[in-house]
N, C-alpha and C positions, 0 to 999 in steps of 0.2 A: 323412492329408491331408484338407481340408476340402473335402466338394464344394458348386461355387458351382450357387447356385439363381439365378433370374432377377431377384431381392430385390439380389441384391450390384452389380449394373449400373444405372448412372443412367438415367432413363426423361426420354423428348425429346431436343429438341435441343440439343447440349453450347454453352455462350458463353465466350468468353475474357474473365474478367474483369481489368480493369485495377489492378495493384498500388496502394493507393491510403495504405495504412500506411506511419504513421513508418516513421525509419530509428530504430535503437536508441539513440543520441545526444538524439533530441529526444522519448524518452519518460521517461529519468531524467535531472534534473541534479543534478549534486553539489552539495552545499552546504559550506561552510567549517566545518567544528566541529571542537569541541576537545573531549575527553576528561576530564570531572571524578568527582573522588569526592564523593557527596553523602551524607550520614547524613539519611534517614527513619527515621518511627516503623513500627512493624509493624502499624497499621492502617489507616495509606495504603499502604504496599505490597500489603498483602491487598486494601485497594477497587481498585487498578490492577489487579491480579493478577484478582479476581473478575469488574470490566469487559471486560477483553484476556481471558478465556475466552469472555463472552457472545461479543462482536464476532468473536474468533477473531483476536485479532489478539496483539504483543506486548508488554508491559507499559511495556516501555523506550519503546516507541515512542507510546504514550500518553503518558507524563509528557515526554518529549522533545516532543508536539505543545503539551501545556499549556502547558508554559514560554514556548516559540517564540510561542503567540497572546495569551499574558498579556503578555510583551514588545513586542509588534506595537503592541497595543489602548493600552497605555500612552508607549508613544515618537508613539503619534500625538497624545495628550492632552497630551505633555510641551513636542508645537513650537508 
């Protein structure tokens, strides 16, 4: 058992703070997609792959942002 030292007890006087965080609904929204097979070469899949290490993020989710903002940037040039 761990004995408490005077370290593990907050110091002053305690405040009730007011919950002020989303509810979990208006931190993600779904989006509508679909599911495709796409054929890449294996040296865009290696620059996603080597970027989505840096960033720590996942590769699918890089070229899935690509697509989405290359589409965006273009349907606004197209109206």
């Amino acid at each position: 058992m761990r004995k408490k030292n005077e370290e593990d007890f907050p110091v002053g006087r305690l405040v009730v703070v007011e919950d002020d965080l989303p509810g979990p609904e208006e931190l993600w929204t779904p989006e509508d997609s679909v599911k495709v097979t796409l054929k890449l070469t294996r040296r865009s899949i290696q620059f996603f792959k080597n970027v989505a290490r840096k960033r720590r993020a996942k590769y699918q989710r890089l070229i899935r942002d690509l697509v989405d903002r290359y589409s965006t940037l273009h349907a606004k040039k197209a109206a």
